[in-house]
C-alpha atoms as an extended CHARMM CRD file, in Angstrom:
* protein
*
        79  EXT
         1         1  UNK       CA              5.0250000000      -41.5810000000       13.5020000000  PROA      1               0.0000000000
         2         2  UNK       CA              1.6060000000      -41.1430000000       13.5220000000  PROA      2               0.0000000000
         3         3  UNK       CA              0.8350000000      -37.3900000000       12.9960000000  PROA      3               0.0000000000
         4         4  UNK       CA             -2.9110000000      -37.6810000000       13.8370000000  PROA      4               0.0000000000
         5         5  UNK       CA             -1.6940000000      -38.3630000000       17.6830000000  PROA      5               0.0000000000
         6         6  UNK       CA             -0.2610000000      -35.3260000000       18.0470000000  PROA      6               0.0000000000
         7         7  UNK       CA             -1.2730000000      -33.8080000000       20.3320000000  PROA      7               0.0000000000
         8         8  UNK       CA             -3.4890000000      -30.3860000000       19.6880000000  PROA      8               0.0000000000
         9         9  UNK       CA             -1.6720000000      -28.1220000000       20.8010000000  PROA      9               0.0000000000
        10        10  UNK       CA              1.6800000000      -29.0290000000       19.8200000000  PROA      10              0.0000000000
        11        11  UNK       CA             -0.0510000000      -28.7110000000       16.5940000000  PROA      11              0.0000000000
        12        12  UNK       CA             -1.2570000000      -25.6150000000       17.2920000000  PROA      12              0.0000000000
        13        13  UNK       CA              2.4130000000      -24.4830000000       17.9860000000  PROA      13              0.0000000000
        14        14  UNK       CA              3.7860000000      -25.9760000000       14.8590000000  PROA      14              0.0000000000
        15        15  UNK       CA              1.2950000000      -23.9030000000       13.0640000000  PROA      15              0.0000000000
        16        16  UNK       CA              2.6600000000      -20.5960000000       14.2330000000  PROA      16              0.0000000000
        17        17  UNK       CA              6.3530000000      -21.6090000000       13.8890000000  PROA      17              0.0000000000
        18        18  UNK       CA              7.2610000000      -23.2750000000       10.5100000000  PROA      18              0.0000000000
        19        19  UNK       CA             10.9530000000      -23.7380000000       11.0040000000  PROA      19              0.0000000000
        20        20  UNK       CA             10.4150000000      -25.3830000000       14.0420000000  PROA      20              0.0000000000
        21        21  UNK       CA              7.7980000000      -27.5720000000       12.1570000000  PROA      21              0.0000000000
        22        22  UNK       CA             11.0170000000      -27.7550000000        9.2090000000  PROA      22              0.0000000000
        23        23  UNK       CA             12.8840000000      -29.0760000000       12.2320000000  PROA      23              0.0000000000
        24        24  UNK       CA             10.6110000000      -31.6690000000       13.4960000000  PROA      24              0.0000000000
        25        25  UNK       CA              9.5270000000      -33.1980000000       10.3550000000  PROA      25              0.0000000000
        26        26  UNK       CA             13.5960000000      -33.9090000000        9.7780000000  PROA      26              0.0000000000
        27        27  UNK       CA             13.4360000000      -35.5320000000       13.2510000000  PROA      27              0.0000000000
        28        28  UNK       CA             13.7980000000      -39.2840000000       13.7290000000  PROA      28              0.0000000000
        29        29  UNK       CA             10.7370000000      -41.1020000000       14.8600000000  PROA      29              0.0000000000
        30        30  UNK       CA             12.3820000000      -41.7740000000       18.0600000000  PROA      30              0.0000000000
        31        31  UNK       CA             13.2190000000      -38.7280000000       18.4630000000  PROA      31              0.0000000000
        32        32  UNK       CA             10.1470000000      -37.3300000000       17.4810000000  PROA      32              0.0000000000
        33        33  UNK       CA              8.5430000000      -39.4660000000       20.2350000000  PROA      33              0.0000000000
        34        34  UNK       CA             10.2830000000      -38.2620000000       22.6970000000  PROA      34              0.0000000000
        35        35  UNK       CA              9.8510000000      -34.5520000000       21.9760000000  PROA      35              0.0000000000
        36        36  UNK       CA              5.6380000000      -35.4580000000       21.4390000000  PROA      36              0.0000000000
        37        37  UNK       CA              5.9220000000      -36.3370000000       25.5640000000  PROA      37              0.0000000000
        38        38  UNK       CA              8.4930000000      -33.7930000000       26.4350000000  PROA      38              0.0000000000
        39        39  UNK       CA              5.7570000000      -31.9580000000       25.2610000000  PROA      39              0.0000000000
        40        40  UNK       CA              2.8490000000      -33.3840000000       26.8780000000  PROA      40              0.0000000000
        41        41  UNK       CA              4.7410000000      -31.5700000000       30.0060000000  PROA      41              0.0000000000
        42        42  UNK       CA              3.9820000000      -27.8290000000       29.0090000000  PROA      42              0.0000000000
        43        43  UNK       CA              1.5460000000      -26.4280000000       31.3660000000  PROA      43              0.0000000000
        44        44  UNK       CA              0.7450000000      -23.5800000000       29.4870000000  PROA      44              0.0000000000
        45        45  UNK       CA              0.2020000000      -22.1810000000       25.9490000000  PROA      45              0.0000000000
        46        46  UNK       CA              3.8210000000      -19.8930000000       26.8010000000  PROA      46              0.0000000000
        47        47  UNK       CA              5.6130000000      -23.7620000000       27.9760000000  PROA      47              0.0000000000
        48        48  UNK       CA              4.7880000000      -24.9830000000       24.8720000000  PROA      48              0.0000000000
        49        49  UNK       CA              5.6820000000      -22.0740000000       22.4950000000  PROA      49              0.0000000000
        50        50  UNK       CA              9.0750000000      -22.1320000000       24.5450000000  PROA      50              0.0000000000
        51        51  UNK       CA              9.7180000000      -26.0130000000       23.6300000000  PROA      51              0.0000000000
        52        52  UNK       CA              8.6260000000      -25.6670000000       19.7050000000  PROA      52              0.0000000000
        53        53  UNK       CA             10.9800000000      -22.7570000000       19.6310000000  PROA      53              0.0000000000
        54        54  UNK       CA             14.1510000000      -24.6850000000       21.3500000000  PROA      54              0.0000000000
        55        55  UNK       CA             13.6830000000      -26.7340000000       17.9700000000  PROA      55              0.0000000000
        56        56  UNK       CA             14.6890000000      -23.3970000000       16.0270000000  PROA      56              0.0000000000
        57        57  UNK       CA             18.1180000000      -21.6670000000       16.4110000000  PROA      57              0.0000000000
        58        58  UNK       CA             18.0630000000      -17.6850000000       17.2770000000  PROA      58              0.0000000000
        59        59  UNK       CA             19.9170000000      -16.4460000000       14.3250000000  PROA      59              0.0000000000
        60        60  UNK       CA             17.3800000000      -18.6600000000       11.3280000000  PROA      60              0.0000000000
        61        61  UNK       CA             14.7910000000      -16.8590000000        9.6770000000  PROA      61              0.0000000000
        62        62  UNK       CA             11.6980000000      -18.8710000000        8.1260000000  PROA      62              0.0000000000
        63        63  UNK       CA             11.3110000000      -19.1990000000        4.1600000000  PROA      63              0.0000000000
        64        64  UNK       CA              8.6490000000      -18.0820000000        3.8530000000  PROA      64              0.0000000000
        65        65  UNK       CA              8.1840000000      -18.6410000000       -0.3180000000  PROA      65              0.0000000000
        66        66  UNK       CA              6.4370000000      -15.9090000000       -1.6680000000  PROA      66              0.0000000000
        67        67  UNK       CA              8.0760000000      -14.3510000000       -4.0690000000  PROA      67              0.0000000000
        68        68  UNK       CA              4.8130000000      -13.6700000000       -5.6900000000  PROA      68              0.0000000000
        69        69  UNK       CA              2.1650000000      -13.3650000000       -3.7630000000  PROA      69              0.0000000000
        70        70  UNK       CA             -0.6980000000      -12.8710000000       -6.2620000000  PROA      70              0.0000000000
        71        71  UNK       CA              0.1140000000      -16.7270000000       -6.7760000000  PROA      71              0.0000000000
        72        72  UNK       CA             -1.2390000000      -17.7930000000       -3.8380000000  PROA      72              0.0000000000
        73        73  UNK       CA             -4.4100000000      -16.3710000000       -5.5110000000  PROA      73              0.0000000000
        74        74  UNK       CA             -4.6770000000      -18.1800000000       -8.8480000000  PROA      74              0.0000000000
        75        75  UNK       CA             -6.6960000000      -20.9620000000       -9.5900000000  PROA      75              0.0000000000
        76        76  UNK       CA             -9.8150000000      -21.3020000000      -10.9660000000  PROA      76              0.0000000000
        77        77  UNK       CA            -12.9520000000      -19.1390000000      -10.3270000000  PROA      77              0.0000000000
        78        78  UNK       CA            -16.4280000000      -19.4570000000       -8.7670000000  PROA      78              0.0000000000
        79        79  UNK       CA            -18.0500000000      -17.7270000000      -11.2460000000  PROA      79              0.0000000000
């Protein structure tokens, strides 16, 4: 699958729900073509925050890895 035809703001609810995001990635292409124009359906920002969430079941909690969050911060400096 092609990820830069997804569409924006399937994206968009991807970004705000990373199991569901887990979920999809795991997805078949065929499958994941199907749910890209099962999407294309959603009429509103709520529709399609409903669908990316059907990926996810009620009882899973996101990893979220950050067990230390000054890592996130490392790196080299500016100055």
């Amino acid at each position: 699958m092609d990820y830069n035809t997804l569409p924006i703001g399937l994206g968009l609810a991807f970004a705000n729900n990373r199991l569901a995001m887990d979920r999809f990635v795991d997805m078949t292409d065929e499958e994941k073509e199907e749910f890209v124009e099962r999407s294309r359906g959603a009429m509103s920002e709520r529709d399609m925050d409903q669908l990316v969430a059907s990926l996810v079941k009620e009882d899973e909690k996101p990893d979220l890895h950050l067990e230390n969050v000054n890592q996130i911060f490392k790196g080299p400096s500016i100055g």
